[in-house]
C-alpha positions in Angstrom: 87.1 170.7 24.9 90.6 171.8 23.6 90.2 173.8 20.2 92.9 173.2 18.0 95.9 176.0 17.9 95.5 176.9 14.4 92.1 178.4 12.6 93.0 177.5 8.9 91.2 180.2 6.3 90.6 179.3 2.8 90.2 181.6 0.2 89.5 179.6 -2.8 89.8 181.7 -6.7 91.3 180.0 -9.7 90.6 183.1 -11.6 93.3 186.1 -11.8 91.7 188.7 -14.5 89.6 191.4 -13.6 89.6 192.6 -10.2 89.4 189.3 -9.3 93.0 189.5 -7.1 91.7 192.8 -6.0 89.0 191.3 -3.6 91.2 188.7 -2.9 93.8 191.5 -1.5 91.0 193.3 0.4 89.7 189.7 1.9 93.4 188.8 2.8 94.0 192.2 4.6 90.7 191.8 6.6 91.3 188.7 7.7 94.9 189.6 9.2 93.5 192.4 11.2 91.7 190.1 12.8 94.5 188.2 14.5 95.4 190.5 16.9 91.3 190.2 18.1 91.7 185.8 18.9 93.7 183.6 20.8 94.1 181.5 17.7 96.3 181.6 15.1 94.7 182.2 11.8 96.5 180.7 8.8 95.4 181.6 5.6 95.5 179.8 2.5 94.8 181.0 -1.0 94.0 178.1 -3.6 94.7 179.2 -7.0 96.6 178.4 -10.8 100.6 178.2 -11.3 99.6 181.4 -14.2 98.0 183.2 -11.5 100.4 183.6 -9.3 102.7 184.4 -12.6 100.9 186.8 -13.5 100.6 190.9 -13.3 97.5 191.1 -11.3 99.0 189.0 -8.4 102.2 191.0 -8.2 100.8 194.0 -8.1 97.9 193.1 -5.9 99.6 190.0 -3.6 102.8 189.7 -3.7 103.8 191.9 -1.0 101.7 189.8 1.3 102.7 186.8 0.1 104.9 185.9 3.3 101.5 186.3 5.0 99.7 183.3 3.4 100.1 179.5 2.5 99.8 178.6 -1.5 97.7 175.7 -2.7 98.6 175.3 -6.6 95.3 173.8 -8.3 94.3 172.2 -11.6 95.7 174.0 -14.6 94.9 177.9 -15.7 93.1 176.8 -18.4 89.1 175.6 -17.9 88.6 173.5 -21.0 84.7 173.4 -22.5 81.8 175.2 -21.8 80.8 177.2 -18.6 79.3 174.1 -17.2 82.1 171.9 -17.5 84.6 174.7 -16.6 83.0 175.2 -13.4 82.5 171.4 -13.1 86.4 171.4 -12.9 86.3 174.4 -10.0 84.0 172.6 -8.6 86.2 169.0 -8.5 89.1 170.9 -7.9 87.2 172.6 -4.4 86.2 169.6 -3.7 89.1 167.9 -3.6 91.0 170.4 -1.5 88.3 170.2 1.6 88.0 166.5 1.4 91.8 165.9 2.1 93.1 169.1 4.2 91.5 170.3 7.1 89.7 174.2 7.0 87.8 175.9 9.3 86.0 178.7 7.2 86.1 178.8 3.5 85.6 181.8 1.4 84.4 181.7 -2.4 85.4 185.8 -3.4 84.0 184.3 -6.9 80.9 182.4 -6.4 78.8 182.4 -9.6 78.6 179.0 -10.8 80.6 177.0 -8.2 78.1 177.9 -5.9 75.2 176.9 -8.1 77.0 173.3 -9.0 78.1 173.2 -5.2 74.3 174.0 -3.9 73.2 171.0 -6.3 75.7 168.3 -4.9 75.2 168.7 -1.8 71.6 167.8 -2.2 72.5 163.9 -3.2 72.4 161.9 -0.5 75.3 161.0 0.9 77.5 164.0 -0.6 80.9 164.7 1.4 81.1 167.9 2.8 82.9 168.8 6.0 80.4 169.5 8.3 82.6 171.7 10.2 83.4 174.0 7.5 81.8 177.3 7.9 81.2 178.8 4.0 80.8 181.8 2.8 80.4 183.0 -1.1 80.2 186.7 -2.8 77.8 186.4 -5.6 79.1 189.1 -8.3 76.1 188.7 -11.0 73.0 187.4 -9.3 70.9 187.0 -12.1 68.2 185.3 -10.8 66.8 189.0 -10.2 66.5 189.9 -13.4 62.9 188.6 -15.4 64.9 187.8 -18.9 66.4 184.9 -17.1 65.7 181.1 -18.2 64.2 179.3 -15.6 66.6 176.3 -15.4 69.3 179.3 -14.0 66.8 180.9 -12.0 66.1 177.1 -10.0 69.9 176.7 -9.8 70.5 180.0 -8.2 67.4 180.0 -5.8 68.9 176.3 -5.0 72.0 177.9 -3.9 70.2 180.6 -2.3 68.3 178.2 0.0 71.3 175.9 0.9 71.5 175.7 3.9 75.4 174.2 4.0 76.2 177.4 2.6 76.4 179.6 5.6 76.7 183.3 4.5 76.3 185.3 1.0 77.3 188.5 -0.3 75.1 189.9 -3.1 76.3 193.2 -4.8 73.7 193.9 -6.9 70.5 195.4 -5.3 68.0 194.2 -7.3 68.4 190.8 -6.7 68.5 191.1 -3.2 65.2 193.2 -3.1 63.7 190.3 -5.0 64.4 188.1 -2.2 63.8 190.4 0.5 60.4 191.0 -0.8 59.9 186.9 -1.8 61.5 185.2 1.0 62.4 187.3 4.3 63.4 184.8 6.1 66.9 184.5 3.9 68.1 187.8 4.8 69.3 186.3 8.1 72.3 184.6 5.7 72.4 187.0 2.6 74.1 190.3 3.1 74.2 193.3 0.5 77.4 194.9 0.5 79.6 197.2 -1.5 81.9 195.7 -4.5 85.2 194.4 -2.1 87.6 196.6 -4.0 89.9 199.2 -2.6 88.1 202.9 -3.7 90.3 205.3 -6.1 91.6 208.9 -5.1 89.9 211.9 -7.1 92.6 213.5 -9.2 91.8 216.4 -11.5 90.1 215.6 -14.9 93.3 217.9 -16.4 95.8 215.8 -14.3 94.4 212.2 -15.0 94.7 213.0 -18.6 98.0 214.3 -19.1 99.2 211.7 -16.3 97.7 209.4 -19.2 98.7 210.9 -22.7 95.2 211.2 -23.5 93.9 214.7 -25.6 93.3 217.2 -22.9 90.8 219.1 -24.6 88.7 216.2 -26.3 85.0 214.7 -25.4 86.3 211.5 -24.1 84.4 208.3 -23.8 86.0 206.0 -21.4 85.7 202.0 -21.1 88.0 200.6 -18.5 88.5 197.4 -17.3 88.1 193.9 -18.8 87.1 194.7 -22.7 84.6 192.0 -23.5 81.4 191.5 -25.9 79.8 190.3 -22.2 80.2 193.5 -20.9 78.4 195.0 -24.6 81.7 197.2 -26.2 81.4 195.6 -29.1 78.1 197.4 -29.4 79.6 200.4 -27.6 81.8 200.5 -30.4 79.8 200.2 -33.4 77.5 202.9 -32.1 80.7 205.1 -31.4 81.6 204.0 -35.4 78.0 205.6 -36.7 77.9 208.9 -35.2 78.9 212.0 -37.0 82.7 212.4 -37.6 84.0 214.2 -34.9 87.6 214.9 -34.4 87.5 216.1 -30.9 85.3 212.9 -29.7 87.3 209.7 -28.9 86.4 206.4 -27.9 89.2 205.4 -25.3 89.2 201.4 -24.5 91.9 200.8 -21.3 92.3 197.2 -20.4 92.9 193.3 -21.8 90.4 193.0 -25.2 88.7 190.1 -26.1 89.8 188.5 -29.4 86.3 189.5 -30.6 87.3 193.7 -29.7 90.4 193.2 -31.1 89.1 191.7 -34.6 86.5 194.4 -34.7 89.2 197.4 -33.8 91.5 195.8 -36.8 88.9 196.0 -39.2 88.3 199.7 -38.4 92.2 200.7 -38.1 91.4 204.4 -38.4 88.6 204.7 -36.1 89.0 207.9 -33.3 89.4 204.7 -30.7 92.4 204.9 -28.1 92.8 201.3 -27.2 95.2 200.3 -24.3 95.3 196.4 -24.6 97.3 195.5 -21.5 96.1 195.0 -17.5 96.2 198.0 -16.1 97.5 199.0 -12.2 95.1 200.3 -9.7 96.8 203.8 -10.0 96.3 203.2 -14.0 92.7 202.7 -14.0 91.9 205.4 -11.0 93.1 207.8 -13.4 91.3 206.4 -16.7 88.3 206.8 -14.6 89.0 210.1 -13.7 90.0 211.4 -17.3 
Protein backbone atom coordinates (compact mmCIF):
# COMPACT_ATOMS: atom_id res chain seq x y z
CA UNK A 1 0.00 0.00 0.00
CA UNK A 2 1.04 3.59 -1.03
CA UNK A 3 0.96 5.94 2.19
CA UNK A 4 -0.13 9.21 1.43
CA UNK A 5 2.87 11.97 0.85
CA UNK A 6 1.82 14.27 3.57
CA UNK A 7 1.49 13.23 7.51
CA UNK A 8 -0.84 16.15 8.67
CA UNK A 9 -0.26 17.03 12.65
CA UNK A 10 -2.86 18.72 14.62
CA UNK A 11 -2.19 20.56 17.52
CA UNK A 12 -5.55 21.68 18.71
CA UNK A 13 -5.58 24.89 21.83
CA UNK A 14 -8.17 27.62 21.74
CA UNK A 15 -6.64 28.94 24.77
CA UNK A 16 -3.69 31.63 24.61
CA UNK A 17 -3.07 32.81 28.48
CA UNK A 18 -0.79 31.24 30.65
CA UNK A 19 1.88 29.18 29.29
CA UNK A 20 -0.53 27.78 27.27
CA UNK A 21 1.45 29.03 23.70
CA UNK A 22 4.59 28.00 25.61
CA UNK A 23 3.87 24.20 25.25
CA UNK A 24 2.48 24.79 22.07
CA UNK A 25 6.09 26.36 21.02
CA UNK A 26 7.91 23.41 22.64
CA UNK A 27 5.35 20.77 20.81
CA UNK A 28 5.85 22.65 17.48
CA UNK A 29 9.67 22.60 17.69
CA UNK A 30 9.65 18.85 18.46
CA UNK A 31 7.69 17.88 15.94
CA UNK A 32 9.90 19.72 13.14
CA UNK A 33 12.95 17.99 14.33
CA UNK A 34 11.48 15.19 13.44
CA UNK A 35 11.22 15.73 9.70
CA UNK A 36 14.57 15.20 8.88
CA UNK A 37 14.03 11.40 10.63
CA UNK A 38 10.78 10.25 7.80
CA UNK A 39 10.26 10.10 4.33
CA UNK A 40 7.09 11.97 4.83
CA UNK A 41 6.30 15.31 4.96
CA UNK A 42 4.92 16.35 8.19
CA UNK A 43 2.50 19.32 7.98
CA UNK A 44 1.51 20.84 11.04
CA UNK A 45 -1.56 22.64 11.81
CA UNK A 46 -2.40 24.60 14.91
CA UNK A 47 -6.23 25.17 15.47
CA UNK A 48 -6.86 28.15 17.57
CA UNK A 49 -8.98 31.82 18.11
CA UNK A 50 -8.59 34.98 15.66
CA UNK A 51 -7.51 36.78 19.53
CA UNK A 52 -4.98 34.26 19.85
CA UNK A 53 -3.11 34.67 17.27
CA UNK A 54 -3.59 38.63 18.09
CA UNK A 55 -2.34 38.46 20.93
CA UNK A 56 1.16 38.89 23.07
CA UNK A 57 1.72 35.37 23.94
CA UNK A 58 1.65 34.16 20.35
CA UNK A 59 4.11 36.75 19.05
CA UNK A 60 6.39 36.24 21.37
CA UNK A 61 6.11 32.51 21.57
CA UNK A 62 4.93 31.59 17.67
CA UNK A 63 5.36 33.92 15.47
CA UNK A 64 8.66 33.36 14.35
CA UNK A 65 7.61 29.89 13.35
CA UNK A 66 4.74 30.81 11.91
CA UNK A 67 5.95 30.11 8.25
CA UNK A 68 6.49 26.64 9.62
CA UNK A 69 2.72 25.75 10.31
CA UNK A 70 -0.87 25.86 8.64
CA UNK A 71 -3.63 28.07 10.76
CA UNK A 72 -7.09 26.79 11.39
CA UNK A 73 -9.12 29.93 12.83
CA UNK A 74 -11.92 28.31 15.20
CA UNK A 75 -15.10 29.49 17.03
CA UNK A 76 -14.78 32.75 18.73
CA UNK A 77 -12.12 33.72 21.75
CA UNK A 78 -14.76 33.94 23.96
CA UNK A 79 -16.40 30.43 25.72
CA UNK A 80 -19.80 31.68 26.82
CA UNK A 81 -21.43 29.79 30.12
CA UNK A 82 -20.18 27.62 32.57
CA UNK A 83 -17.09 25.20 32.36
CA UNK A 84 -19.35 22.52 30.99
CA UNK A 85 -20.76 24.34 28.29
CA UNK A 86 -17.43 26.16 27.49
CA UNK A 87 -15.74 22.98 26.96
CA UNK A 88 -18.97 21.65 25.18
CA UNK A 89 -18.07 24.40 22.53
CA UNK A 90 -14.11 23.01 22.47
CA UNK A 91 -15.45 20.03 22.24
CA UNK A 92 -17.97 20.85 18.99
CA UNK A 93 -15.48 22.94 17.60
CA UNK A 94 -12.72 19.62 17.67
CA UNK A 95 -15.13 17.81 16.47
CA UNK A 96 -15.94 19.52 13.67
CA UNK A 97 -12.34 20.03 12.49
CA UNK A 98 -11.63 15.98 12.34
CA UNK A 99 -14.85 15.15 10.90
CA UNK A 100 -14.26 17.40 7.69
CA UNK A 101 -10.26 17.53 7.17
CA UNK A 102 -8.16 14.72 7.18
CA UNK A 103 -5.26 14.27 10.29
CA UNK A 104 -3.11 11.73 11.04
CA UNK A 105 -2.12 12.38 14.80
CA UNK A 106 -3.82 14.86 16.91
CA UNK A 107 -2.41 16.52 19.98
CA UNK A 108 -4.64 18.12 22.82
CA UNK A 109 -1.36 20.34 24.75
CA UNK A 110 -4.67 21.25 27.01
CA UNK A 111 -6.66 18.35 27.81
CA UNK A 112 -8.67 18.91 31.05
CA UNK A 113 -12.23 18.88 30.14
CA UNK A 114 -12.21 18.17 26.40
CA UNK A 115 -10.78 15.06 27.12
CA UNK A 116 -13.39 14.17 29.81
CA UNK A 117 -16.44 15.33 27.43
CA UNK A 118 -14.44 13.61 24.43
CA UNK A 119 -13.95 10.18 26.51
CA UNK A 120 -17.84 10.40 27.18
CA UNK A 121 -18.98 10.67 23.44
CA UNK A 122 -17.19 8.39 22.20
CA UNK A 123 -18.92 5.80 24.30
CA UNK A 124 -22.49 6.40 22.42
CA UNK A 125 -22.95 4.12 19.96
CA UNK A 126 -22.39 5.15 16.84
CA UNK A 127 -20.16 8.36 17.70
CA UNK A 128 -17.87 9.61 14.69
CA UNK A 129 -14.46 9.51 15.21
CA UNK A 130 -11.77 8.91 12.74
CA UNK A 131 -10.56 5.75 13.30
CA UNK A 132 -7.33 6.47 11.87
CA UNK A 133 -6.50 9.38 14.03
CA UNK A 134 -3.87 8.59 16.50
CA UNK A 135 -4.60 10.95 19.85
CA UNK A 136 -2.69 12.11 22.32
CA UNK A 137 -3.65 14.60 25.40
CA UNK A 138 -1.39 16.35 28.30
CA UNK A 139 -3.53 16.35 31.36
CA UNK A 140 -2.34 19.59 33.37
CA UNK A 141 -4.55 19.14 36.68
CA UNK A 142 -5.46 15.56 37.11
CA UNK A 143 -7.61 15.72 39.89
CA UNK A 144 -8.98 12.58 40.12
CA UNK A 145 -5.85 11.87 42.42
CA UNK A 146 -6.71 13.96 44.97
CA UNK A 147 -9.49 12.43 47.84
CA UNK A 148 -11.48 15.97 48.10
CA UNK A 149 -12.77 15.26 44.65
CA UNK A 150 -16.67 14.79 43.91
CA UNK A 151 -17.23 11.59 42.54
CA UNK A 152 -19.17 12.63 39.37
CA UNK A 153 -15.41 14.25 38.30
CA UNK A 154 -13.61 11.40 39.49
CA UNK A 155 -15.91 8.86 36.91
CA UNK A 156 -15.40 11.45 34.14
CA UNK A 157 -11.74 11.45 34.49
CA UNK A 158 -11.23 7.65 35.10
CA UNK A 159 -13.59 7.49 31.87
CA UNK A 160 -11.12 9.31 30.03
CA UNK A 161 -8.39 7.47 31.51
CA UNK A 162 -9.68 4.14 30.28
CA UNK A 163 -10.61 5.27 26.69
CA UNK A 164 -9.21 3.38 24.73
CA UNK A 165 -9.70 5.85 21.41
CA UNK A 166 -7.46 7.97 23.23
CA UNK A 167 -4.10 6.57 22.47
CA UNK A 168 -1.45 8.28 24.67
CA UNK A 169 -1.55 10.67 27.93
CA UNK A 170 0.71 12.98 29.63
CA UNK A 171 0.07 13.46 33.35
CA UNK A 172 2.34 16.15 35.15
CA UNK A 173 1.37 15.77 38.45
CA UNK A 174 2.78 12.68 40.34
CA UNK A 175 0.23 11.92 42.52
CA UNK A 176 -2.27 11.08 40.26
CA UNK A 177 -0.27 8.98 38.28
CA UNK A 178 0.89 6.94 41.51
CA UNK A 179 -2.81 6.54 42.12
CA UNK A 180 -3.16 4.75 38.96
CA UNK A 181 0.02 2.98 38.90
CA UNK A 182 -0.90 1.46 42.22
CA UNK A 183 -4.97 0.93 41.12
CA UNK A 184 -4.68 -0.05 37.63
CA UNK A 185 -1.08 -1.17 36.20
CA UNK A 186 -2.15 -2.10 33.19
CA UNK A 187 -2.71 1.85 32.08
CA UNK A 188 0.69 2.76 32.40
CA UNK A 189 1.37 1.15 29.00
CA UNK A 190 -0.71 4.58 27.57
CA UNK A 191 -0.09 7.19 30.38
CA UNK A 192 3.25 8.71 30.64
CA UNK A 193 4.58 11.09 33.52
CA UNK A 194 6.59 13.84 32.26
CA UNK A 195 7.97 17.17 33.05
CA UNK A 196 5.78 20.45 32.58
CA UNK A 197 6.48 21.10 28.38
CA UNK A 198 7.95 24.46 29.01
CA UNK A 199 11.27 25.77 27.90
CA UNK A 200 13.51 25.95 31.56
CA UNK A 201 14.80 29.62 32.62
CA UNK A 202 18.66 30.59 33.05
CA UNK A 203 19.83 31.25 36.75
CA UNK A 204 20.79 34.98 36.95
CA UNK A 205 21.95 36.47 40.22
CA UNK A 206 19.21 37.31 42.91
CA UNK A 207 21.10 41.06 42.86
CA UNK A 208 20.86 41.06 38.96
CA UNK A 209 17.22 39.80 38.49
CA UNK A 210 16.19 42.56 40.74
CA UNK A 211 17.74 45.56 39.49
CA UNK A 212 17.10 44.06 35.85
CA UNK A 213 13.39 44.38 37.32
CA UNK A 214 13.17 47.68 39.48
CA UNK A 215 12.34 45.79 42.39
CA UNK A 216 14.00 46.85 46.16
CA UNK A 217 17.33 45.21 46.20
CA UNK A 218 17.60 44.85 49.80
CA UNK A 219 13.88 43.89 50.64
CA UNK A 220 12.24 40.31 51.90
CA UNK A 221 10.45 39.73 48.65
CA UNK A 222 7.48 37.54 48.15
CA UNK A 223 7.06 36.60 44.63
CA UNK A 224 3.72 35.40 42.73
CA UNK A 225 4.22 35.10 39.05
CA UNK A 226 2.25 34.08 36.44
CA UNK A 227 -1.52 34.02 35.79
CA UNK A 228 -2.96 35.95 39.11
CA UNK A 229 -6.12 34.19 39.91
CA UNK A 230 -8.38 33.32 43.15
CA UNK A 231 -7.94 29.50 41.43
CA UNK A 232 -4.48 29.62 42.07
CA UNK A 233 -5.36 31.02 46.07
CA UNK A 234 -3.66 34.84 45.93
CA UNK A 235 -6.45 36.27 47.03
CA UNK A 236 -5.80 34.37 50.22
CA UNK A 237 -2.08 34.93 49.67
CA UNK A 238 -2.86 38.40 49.93
CA UNK A 239 -5.04 38.82 52.81
CA UNK A 240 -2.56 36.84 54.79
CA UNK A 241 0.27 39.12 53.44
CA UNK A 242 -2.38 42.21 54.65
CA UNK A 243 -2.43 40.77 58.46
CA UNK A 244 1.06 40.39 59.32
CA UNK A 245 3.04 42.91 61.17
CA UNK A 246 3.84 46.18 59.25
CA UNK A 247 7.01 45.66 57.74
CA UNK A 248 8.56 48.08 55.42
CA UNK A 249 11.24 45.99 54.09
CA UNK A 250 8.65 43.00 53.27
CA UNK A 251 6.75 43.24 49.94
CA UNK A 252 4.31 41.25 48.35
CA UNK A 253 5.32 41.41 44.45
CA UNK A 254 2.27 40.01 42.06
CA UNK A 255 3.92 39.82 38.16
CA UNK A 256 1.37 38.84 35.63
CA UNK A 257 -2.45 39.36 34.13
CA UNK A 258 -4.90 39.69 37.59
CA UNK A 259 -8.14 38.44 37.83
CA UNK A 260 -10.95 41.16 38.17
CA UNK A 261 -11.38 39.58 41.65
CA UNK A 262 -7.21 40.58 42.52
CA UNK A 263 -7.65 43.68 41.06
CA UNK A 264 -10.86 44.62 43.20
CA UNK A 265 -9.16 43.36 46.31
CA UNK A 266 -5.68 45.31 45.46
CA UNK A 267 -7.98 48.66 44.91
CA UNK A 268 -9.59 48.41 48.11
CA UNK A 269 -6.14 48.20 49.79
CA UNK A 270 -4.37 51.03 47.57
CA UNK A 271 -1.53 51.41 50.13
CA UNK A 272 -0.68 47.89 50.80
CA UNK A 273 3.48 47.00 50.46
CA UNK A 274 2.10 44.99 47.11
CA UNK A 275 4.17 45.48 43.81
CA UNK A 276 1.61 44.42 41.22
CA UNK A 277 2.63 44.10 37.51
CA UNK A 278 -0.77 43.60 35.72
CA UNK A 279 0.36 42.81 32.20
CA UNK A 280 1.66 39.18 30.41
CA UNK A 281 4.92 38.96 30.97
CA UNK A 282 7.92 37.54 28.39
CA UNK A 283 9.74 34.48 29.15
CA UNK A 284 12.93 36.53 29.93
CA UNK A 285 10.42 38.67 32.29
CA UNK A 286 9.24 35.96 34.36
CA UNK A 287 12.83 34.00 34.57
CA UNK A 288 13.91 36.92 36.32
CA UNK A 289 10.82 37.54 38.64
CA UNK A 290 11.52 34.01 39.59
CA UNK A 291 14.90 34.58 40.22
CA UNK A 292 14.50 37.98 42.26
Amino acid sequence: MTLPTDFKILVYEREHRGHRFSTVRVLIEALLALQNATERKLVIVLATTAAACESEEYAEQLAHLADRFETRLIGDDRLTGSGLQGAKQKLDNLLKLVRTEHFDHLYLPYGDGLLQLLALRLLVPGARWPRHLVTEAIVMRSNFGYPDVSLKSRIASVVAMWCPRIDRLHLIDPLPYESIANRWPALTQRINLMPIPIAPGVPIAQAEARKSLGLPLDAKLVVCVGVIDERKGVDALINAFLALPANEERRLVLAGRHSLKVLAILNQTPDAPIISINRYLSDDELNCYVNA
